[in-house]
N, C-alpha and C positions, 0 to 999 in steps of 0.2 A: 504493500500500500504506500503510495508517495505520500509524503511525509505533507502538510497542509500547507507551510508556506510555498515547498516546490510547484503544488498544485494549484494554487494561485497567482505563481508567477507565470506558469504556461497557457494557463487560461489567458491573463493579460498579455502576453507574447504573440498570441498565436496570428493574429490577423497581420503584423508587421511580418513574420516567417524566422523571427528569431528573439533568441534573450539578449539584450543589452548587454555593454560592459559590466557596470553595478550590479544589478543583480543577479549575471553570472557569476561574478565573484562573491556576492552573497551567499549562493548555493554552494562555490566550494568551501568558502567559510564555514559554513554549514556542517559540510561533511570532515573539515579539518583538514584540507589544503593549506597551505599559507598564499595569502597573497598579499599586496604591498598596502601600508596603510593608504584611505584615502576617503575623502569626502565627495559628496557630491553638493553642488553650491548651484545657483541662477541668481546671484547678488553678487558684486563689484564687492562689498563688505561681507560677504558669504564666504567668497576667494580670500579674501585677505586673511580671513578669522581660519581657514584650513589651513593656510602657511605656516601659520601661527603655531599652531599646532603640530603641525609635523613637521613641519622644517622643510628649510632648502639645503640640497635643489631639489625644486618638483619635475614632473612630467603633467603635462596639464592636455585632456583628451575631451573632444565632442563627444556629445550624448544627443546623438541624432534617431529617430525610426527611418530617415532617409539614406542613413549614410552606414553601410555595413561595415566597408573597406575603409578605415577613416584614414590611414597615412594618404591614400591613393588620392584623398579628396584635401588635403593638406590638416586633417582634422587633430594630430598627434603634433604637441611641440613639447621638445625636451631640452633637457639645462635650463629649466625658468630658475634664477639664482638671486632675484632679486624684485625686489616689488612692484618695478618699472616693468621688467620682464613678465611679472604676472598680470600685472594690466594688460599691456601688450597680447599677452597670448588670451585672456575674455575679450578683450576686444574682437577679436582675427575671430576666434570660435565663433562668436555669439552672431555672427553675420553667416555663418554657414547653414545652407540647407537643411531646418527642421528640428533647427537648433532646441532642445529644451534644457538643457542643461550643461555641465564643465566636471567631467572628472579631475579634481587633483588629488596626485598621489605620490607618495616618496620614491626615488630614485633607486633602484636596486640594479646592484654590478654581480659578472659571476659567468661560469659557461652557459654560454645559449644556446638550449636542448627546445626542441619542441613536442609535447604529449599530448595524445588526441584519440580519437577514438569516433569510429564510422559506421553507421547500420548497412552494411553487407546485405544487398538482396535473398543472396543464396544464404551464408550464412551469420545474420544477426549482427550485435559486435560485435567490432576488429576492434583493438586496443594498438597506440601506434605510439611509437619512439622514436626521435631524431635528433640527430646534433642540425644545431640553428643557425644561426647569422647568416654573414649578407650571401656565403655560396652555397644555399640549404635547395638553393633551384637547381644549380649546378652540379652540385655532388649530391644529392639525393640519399643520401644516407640515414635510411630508416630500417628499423626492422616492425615485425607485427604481429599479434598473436589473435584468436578467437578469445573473446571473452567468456566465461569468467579467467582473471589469470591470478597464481599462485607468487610468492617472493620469487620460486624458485625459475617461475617463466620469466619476471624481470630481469635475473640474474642474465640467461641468455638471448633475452632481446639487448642486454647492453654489449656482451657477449659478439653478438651478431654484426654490429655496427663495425663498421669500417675504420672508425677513428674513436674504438671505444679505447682508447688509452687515455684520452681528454677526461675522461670519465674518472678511467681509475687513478690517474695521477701519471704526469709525463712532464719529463728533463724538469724536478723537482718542483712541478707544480703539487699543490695538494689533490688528493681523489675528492671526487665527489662526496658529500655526506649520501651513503648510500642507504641508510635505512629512513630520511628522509622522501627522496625518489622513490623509491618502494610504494613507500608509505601513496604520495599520489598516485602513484601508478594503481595501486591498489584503491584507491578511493575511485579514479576516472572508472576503472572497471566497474567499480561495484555501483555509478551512478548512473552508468550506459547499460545495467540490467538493468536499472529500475524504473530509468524512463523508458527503456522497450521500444516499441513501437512510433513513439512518441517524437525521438528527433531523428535528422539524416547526420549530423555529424557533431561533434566538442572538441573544438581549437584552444589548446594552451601555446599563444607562441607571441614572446619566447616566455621559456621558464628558465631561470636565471639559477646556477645550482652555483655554489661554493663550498668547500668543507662543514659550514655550518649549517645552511639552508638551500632548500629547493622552495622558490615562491614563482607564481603564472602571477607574470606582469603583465598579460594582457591576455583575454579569456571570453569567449564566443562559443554559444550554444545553436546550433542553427536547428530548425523544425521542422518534421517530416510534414508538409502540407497536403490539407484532405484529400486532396484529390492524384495524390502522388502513388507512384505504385511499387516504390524503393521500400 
């Protein structure tokens, strides 16, 4: 049984064909992901009062139902490091396409891995792993499993990766915190049975790992719509 706020949130989702940033990130929260602190504001003095709070530098993102792909629409600006800058970047948002709000949220460094997970016509979830950044188009390095999956399947979808050394630690970098990663991986699984039927895909990208932490700094739930036959 989906848990009431999830059920709430899909029902409001459904006519745009996806969950928002925010309350994507509120369902992983939810299930006990990490993800980056952050507020959502539509005040000049809303923005200000988050900075406040979590500090710079922010990443400050549109909250559009127009806008899925926000980098592609200029809708992501990062290094806001100063208050000039946070005006600057409400400004630029609050003029885009369907605009209803301004994510800001703390800055997180770290390997950039992307985790995700697909409803598979033939079969159901797929649960998906990749190292991230800017040649994640070009070197395509992901591995994937059917869901449900176990630690011991995440072991070798890292396993699987082409440049899983980035992972475990390479020319004295630190490894990943690996029971962190698990940990999500094992969450995405277990909230790609539970929605079922319910979406076509869940984008963690990127998710930022370090030896201390794995957090989805930016996190997209898209939704199987009625008339789809995925």
């Amino acid at each position: 049984m989906l848990k009431k706020r999830l059920r709430k949130v899909l029902s409001s989702s459904q006519e745009q064909g996806w969950v928002m940033e925010p309350e994507s990130k509120q369902i992983l929260k939810d299930i006990g992901i990490s993800v980056p602190k952050f507020r959502v504001v539509t005040e000049w003095e809303e923005a200000l009062g988050a900075a406040g709070d979590i500090g710079y530098p922010l990443v400050c993102k549109v909250v559009s139902s127009s806008i899925i792909h926000k980098s592609d629409k200029g809708g992501v600006i990062v290094g806001v490091d100063s208050q000039k800058k946070l005006k600057s970047a409400f400004q630029k948002l609050k003029q885009l396409d369907g605009f209803k709000s301004m994510l800001v949220e703390e800055t997180v460094d770290g390997l950039e891995l992307i985790v995700g997970a697909k409803n598979d016509y033939q079969f159901g979830p797929v649960i998906l792993l990749g190292i991230g950044g800017i040649g994640v188009e070009i070197y395509q390095d992901t591995s994937i499993r059917m869901a449900p999956i176990s630690d011991s399947d995440v072991d070798c979808m890292i396993s699987d990766l082409k440049a899983h050394q980035l992972i475990e630690g390479f020319r004295g970098q630190a490894p990943v915190n690996r029971e962190k990663l698990v940990r999500m991986m094992i969450g995405i699984s277990e909230l790609s049975m539970e929605l079922g039927e319910q979406f076509e895909s869940i984008d963690l990208n990127p998710v930022m790992c370090t030896d201390n932490y794995c957090i989805a700094a930016d996190a997209r739930i898209i939704l199987k719509s009625s008339d789809s036959d995925i």
